[in-house]
C-alpha positions in Angstrom: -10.3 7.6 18.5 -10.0 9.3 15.0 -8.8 12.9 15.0 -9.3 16.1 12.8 -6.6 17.1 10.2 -6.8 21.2 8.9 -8.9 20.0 6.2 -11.8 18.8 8.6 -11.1 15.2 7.4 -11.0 12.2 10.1 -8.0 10.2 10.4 -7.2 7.8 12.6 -3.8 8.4 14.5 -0.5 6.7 12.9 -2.3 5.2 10.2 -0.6 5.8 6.8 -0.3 3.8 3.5 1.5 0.8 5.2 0.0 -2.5 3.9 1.1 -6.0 6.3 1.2 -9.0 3.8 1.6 -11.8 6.0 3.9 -15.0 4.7 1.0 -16.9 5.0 -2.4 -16.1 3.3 -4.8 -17.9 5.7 -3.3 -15.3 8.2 -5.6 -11.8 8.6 -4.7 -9.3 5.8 -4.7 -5.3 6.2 -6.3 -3.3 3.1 -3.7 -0.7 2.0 -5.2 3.1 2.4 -6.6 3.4 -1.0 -6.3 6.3 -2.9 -8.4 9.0 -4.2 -9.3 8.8 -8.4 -7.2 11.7 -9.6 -3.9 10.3 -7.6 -4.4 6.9 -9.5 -5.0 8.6 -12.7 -2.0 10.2 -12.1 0.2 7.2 -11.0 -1.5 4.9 -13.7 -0.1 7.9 -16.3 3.6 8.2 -14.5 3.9 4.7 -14.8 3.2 4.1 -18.8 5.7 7.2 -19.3 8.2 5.3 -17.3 7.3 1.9 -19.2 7.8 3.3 -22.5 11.5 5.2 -21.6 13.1 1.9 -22.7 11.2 1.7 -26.2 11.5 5.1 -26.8 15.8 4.8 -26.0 16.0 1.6 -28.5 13.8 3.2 -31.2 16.2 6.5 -31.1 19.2 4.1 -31.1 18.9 2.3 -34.1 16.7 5.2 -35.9 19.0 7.9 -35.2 22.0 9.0 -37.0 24.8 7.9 -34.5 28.1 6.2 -34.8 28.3 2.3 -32.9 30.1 3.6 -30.1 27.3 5.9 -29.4 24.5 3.4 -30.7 24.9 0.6 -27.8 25.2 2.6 -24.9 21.4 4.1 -25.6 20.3 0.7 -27.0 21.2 -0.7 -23.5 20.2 2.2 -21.4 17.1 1.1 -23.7 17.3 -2.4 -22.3 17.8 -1.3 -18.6 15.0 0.9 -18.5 12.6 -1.7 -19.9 13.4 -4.5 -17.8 13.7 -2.1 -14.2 10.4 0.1 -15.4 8.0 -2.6 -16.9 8.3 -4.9 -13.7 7.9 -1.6 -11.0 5.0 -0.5 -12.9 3.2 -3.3 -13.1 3.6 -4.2 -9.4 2.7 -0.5 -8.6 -0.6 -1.1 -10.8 -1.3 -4.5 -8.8 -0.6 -3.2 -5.7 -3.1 -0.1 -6.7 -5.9 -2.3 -8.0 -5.8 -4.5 -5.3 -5.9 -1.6 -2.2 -9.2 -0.2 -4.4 -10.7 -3.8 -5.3 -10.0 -4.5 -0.7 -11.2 -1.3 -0.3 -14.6 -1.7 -2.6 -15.4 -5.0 -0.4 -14.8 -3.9 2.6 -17.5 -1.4 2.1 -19.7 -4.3 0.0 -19.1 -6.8 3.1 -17.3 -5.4 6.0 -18.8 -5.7 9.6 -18.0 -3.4 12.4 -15.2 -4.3 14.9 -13.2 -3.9 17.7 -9.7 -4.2 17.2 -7.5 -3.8 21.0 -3.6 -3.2 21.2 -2.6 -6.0 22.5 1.5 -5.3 22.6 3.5 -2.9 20.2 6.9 -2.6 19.7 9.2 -0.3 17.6 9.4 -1.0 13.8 10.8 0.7 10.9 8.8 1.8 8.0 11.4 2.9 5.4 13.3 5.4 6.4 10.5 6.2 9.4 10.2 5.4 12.7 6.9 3.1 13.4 5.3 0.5 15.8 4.5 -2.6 15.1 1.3 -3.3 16.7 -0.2 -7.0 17.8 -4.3 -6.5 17.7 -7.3 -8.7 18.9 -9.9 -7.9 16.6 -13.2 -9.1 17.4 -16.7 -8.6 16.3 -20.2 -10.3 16.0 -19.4 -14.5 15.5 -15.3 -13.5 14.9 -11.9 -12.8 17.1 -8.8 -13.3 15.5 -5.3 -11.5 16.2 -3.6 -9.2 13.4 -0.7 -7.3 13.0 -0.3 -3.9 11.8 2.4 -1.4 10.9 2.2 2.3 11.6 3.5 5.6 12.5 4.1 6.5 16.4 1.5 8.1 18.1 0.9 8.9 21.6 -2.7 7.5 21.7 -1.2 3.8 20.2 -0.7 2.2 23.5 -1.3 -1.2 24.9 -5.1 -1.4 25.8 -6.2 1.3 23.1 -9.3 0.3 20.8 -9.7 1.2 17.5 -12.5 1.1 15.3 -11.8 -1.6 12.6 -14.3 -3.4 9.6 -13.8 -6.7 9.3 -14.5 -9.2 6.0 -15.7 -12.2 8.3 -14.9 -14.7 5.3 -10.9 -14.3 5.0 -10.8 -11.7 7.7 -9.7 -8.7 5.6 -9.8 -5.8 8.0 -8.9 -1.7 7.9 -8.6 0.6 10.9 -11.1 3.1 10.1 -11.6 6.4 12.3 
């Protein structure tokens, strides 16, 4: 079912970088796609230069030569950045850690699966247009049903089987091509 891109790479059809939590965590859990070393390098960087904005605005406030009326505007613009960059950038590092930690046992522990459409429906992703897809995914001593976000695609119909891995212990799965 997977398909060439131009580079030669297999993908499989609407999957992208959409991650299902469920509510509850006994329920099956998608791994996010995980990304390549020089992108994480790179988001790991972007996110300390964003962390230290706020520092760097309340050292300049109070180090800097400026009158009051100039002082406390920085100094808060200081504040803001700190407590809207610190929290983004650490949930951007979990989230990060996590998709590659998934990703690591899924290769350590994963079994090969089946996973069916079962029913789809329209979903947004963001600002895109998506399916919400209802799977059976089944494999050797396992079957459970999963839910998964992703891109429209013509081949993403009711009935279509993907190739999946599976973690049998907490049923971690991916849709692999």
């Amino acid at each position: 079912m997977a398909i060439s891109d131009r580079g030669g790479r297999r993908r499989v059809p609407g999957r992208g970088d959409v991650l299902v939590t469920p509510a509850d965590p006994s329920m099956p859990r998608q791994v996010a796609v995980p990304m390549g070393a020089p992108a994480r390098l790179f988001l790991y960087a972007a996110g300390a230069v964003i962390s230290l904005i706020g520092p760097s605005l309340l050292v300049a406030a109070f180090v800097a030569d400026l009158t009051t009326g100039e002082r406390w505007p920085l100094a808060g613009g200081g504040v803001l950045a700190i407590l809207i960059g610190v929290p983004c950038t650490a949930l951007m590092w979990r989230h990060m850690r996590r998709a590659h930690r998934d990703s690591l046992r899924l290769a350590a522990a994963g079994v090969d699966a089946v996973a069916e459409i079962i029913m789809f429906s329209p979903a947004a992703i963001g600002d895109e247009d998506g399916v919400e897809l209802v799977l059976w995914v089944s494999g050797p001593g396992f079957a459970f049903e999963a839910l998964s976000l992703c891109r429209e695609h013509p081949s993403l119909v009711a009935g279509a089987r993907l190739n999946a891995i599976v973690d049998p212990s907490d049923h971690l799965f991916a849709i692999v091509g």
